[in-house]
C-alpha positions in Angstrom: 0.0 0.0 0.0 1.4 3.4 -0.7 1.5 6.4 1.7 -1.2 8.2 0.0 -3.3 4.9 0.0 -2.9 4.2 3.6 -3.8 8.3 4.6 -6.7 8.2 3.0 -8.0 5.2 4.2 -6.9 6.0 7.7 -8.9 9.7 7.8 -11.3 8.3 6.8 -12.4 5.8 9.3 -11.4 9.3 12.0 -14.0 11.9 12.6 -13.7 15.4 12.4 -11.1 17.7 14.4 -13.0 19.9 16.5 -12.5 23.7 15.4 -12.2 25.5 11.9 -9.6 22.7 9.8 -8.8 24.5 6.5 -7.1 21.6 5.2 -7.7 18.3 3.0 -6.7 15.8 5.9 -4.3 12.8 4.9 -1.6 15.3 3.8 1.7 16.1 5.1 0.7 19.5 5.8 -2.3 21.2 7.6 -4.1 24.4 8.4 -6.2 25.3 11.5 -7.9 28.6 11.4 -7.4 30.9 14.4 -8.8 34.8 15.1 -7.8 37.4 13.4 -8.1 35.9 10.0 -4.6 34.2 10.4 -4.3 30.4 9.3 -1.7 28.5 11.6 0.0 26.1 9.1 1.6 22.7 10.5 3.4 19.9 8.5 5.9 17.1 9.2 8.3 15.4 7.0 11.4 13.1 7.9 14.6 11.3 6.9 15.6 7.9 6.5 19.0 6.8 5.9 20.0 4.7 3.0 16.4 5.8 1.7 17.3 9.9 1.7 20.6 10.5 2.2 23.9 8.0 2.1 26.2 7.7 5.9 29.0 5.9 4.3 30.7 5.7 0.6 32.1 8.1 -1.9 28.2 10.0 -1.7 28.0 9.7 2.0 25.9 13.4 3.2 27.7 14.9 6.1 25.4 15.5 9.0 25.3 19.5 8.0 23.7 18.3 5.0 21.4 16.0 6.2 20.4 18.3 9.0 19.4 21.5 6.3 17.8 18.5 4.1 15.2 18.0 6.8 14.5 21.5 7.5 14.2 22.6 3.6 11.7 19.5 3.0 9.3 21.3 5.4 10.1 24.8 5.0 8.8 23.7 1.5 5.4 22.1 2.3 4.8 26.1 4.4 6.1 27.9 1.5 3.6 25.8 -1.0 0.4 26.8 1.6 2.0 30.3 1.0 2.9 30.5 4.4 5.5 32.0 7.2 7.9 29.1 8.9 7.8 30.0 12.6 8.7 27.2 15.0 9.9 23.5 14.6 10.3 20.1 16.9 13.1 17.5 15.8 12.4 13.8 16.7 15.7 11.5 16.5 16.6 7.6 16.1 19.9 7.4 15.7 21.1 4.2 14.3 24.9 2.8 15.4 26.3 5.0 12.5 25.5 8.0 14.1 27.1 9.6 17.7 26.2 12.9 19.4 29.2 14.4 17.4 27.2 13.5 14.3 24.0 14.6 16.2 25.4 18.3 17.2 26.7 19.1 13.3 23.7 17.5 12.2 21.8 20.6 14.2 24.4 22.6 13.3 23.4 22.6 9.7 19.5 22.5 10.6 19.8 25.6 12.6 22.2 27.8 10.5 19.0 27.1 7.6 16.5 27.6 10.3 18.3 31.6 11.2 18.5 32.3 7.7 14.6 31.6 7.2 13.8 32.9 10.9 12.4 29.3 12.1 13.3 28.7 15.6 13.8 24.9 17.1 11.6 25.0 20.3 11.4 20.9 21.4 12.1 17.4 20.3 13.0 14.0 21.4 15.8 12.1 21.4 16.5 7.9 21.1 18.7 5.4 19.6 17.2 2.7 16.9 18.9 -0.4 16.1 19.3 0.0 12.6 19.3 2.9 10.4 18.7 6.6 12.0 15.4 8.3 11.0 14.7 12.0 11.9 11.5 13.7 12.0 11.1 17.1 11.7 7.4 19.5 12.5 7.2 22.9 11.4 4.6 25.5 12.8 3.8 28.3 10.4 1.6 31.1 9.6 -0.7 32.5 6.8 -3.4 34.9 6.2 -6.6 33.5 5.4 -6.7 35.7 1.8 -3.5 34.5 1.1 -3.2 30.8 1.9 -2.6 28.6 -1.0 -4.1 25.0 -1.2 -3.4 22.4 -3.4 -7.5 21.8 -4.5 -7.4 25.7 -6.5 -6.5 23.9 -9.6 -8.4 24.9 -12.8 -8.7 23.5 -16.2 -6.7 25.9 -18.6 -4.8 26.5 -15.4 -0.3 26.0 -15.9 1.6 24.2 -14.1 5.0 26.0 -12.8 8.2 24.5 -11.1 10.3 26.5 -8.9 14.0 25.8 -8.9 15.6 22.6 -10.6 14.2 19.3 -10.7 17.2 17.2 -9.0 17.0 13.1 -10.6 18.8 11.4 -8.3 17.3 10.4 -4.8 20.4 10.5 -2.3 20.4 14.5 -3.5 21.9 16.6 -0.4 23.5 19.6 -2.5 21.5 23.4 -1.7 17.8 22.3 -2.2 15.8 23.5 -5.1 12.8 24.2 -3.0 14.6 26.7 -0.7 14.0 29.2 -3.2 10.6 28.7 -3.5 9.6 30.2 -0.1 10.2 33.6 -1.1 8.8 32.9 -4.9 5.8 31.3 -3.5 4.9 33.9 -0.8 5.4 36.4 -3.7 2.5 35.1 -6.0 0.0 34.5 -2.8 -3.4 36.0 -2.7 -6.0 36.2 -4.7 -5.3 40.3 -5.5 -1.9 39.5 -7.2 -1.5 39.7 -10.6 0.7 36.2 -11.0 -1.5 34.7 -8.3 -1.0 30.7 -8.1 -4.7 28.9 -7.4 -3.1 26.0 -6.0 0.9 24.8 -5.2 2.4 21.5 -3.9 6.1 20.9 -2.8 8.1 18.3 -4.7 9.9 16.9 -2.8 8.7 13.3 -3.4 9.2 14.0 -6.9 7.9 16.1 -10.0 5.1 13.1 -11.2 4.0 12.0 -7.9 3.7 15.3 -6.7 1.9 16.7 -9.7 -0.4 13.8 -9.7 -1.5 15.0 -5.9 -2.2 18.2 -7.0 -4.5 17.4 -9.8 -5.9 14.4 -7.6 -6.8 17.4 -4.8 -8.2 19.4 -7.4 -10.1 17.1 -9.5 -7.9 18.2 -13.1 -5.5 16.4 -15.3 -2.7 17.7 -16.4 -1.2 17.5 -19.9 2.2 18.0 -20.6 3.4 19.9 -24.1 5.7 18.5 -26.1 7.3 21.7 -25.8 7.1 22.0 -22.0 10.9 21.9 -20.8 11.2 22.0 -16.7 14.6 22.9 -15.4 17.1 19.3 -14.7 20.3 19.9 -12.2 22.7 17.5 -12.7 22.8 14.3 -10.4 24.9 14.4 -7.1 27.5 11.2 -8.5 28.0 13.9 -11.6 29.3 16.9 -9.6 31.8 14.9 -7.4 33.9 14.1 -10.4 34.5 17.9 -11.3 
């Protein structure tokens, strides 16, 4: 069962949250409307070793890089709701790979992202696995109601946009592509704006999967030109040999 199967299927046997939700439920991310016409945005993503990054061999991530990976794959699910980062909790399994000297650089490259796009880590958790490390990561963020940006906007005619470069290989720690796209997306949020996006996904689970969720949310197809072109980088193995 995929994770998009299973999420469904789980939501829907759950009733529903108490409160003003102003999200699809079964998604990584989520909205909860509060006073003052502000939306408080919340997602969670996480990393898996040997299925996101590499610990050991010539394309082995160093724990900065692993650390900032985490961050950017949430700050992008806030920046696709159109959406301020605020606050974020870090949840740890460390496999026998990994020390508390790889922990502290690992949240040494986390929080140097996290200053730069005024996120600020307020809890976590901390244990040991006995196997590969996973990290979690949840980010708090913020929205106004006019300008949120959901990913069931989608309208026939409507074009589809990528932010950054589209990275093909799956171990991929270098500066991500989606870092970018906080300040790009915030720019084209609201309905008043004359570039305003209807609806935006993050991709970091990939250009097709991703695009498919968007037009699954939405209830569209999408049709891709023959003379479409989206923007490649070069895979990770490829840049080590210059």
């Amino acid at each position: 069962m995929t994770e998009d199967a299973f999420l469904q299927a789980l939501f829907a046997r759950l009733p529903s949250p108490p409160g003003n939700s102003s999200s699809r439920r079964g998604t990584t991310g989520a909205g909860y409307a509060l006073v003052g016409g502000k939306i408080l945005l919340l997602a969670v993503d996480q990393i898996v070793e040997k299925r996101h990054y590499l610990a050991e061999g010539p394309l082995a991530a160093t724990p900065e890089q692993v650390g900032r990976k985490l961050l950017a794959r949430n700050l992008s699910d806030i920046a696709a709701m159109g959406g301020k980062p605020l606050f974020c909790l870090v949840a740890s399994s460390l496999g026998p790979l990994h020390d508390e000297r790889w922990l502290n650089r690992f949240f040494k490259g986390l929080l140097k992202l996290g200053e730069k796009h005024g996120v600020s880590l307020i809890g976590g958790d901390l244990a040991t696995a006995p196997q590969d490390t996973v990290v979690s990561l949840t980010i708090i963020g913020e929205v106004g109601a006019r300008d949120v940006c959901r990913r069931t906007g989608a309208r026939p005619g409507d074009l589809l946009f990528s932010t950054g470069k589209i990275r093909p290989f799956a171990f991929q720690t270098g500066p991500p592509p989606f870092i970018r796209a906080a300040t790009e997306r915030r720019a084209v949020a609201g309905a008043d704006r004359p570039l305003s996006a209807r609806a935006a996904i993050d991709v970091s689970d990939g250009l097709l999967l991703d695009a498919w969720r968007l037009c699954r949310a939405s209830r569209v197809a999408a049709c891709n030109s023959t003379r479409a072109r989206f923007p490649a980088g070069q895979p990770a193995h490829r840049r080590k040999r210059r």
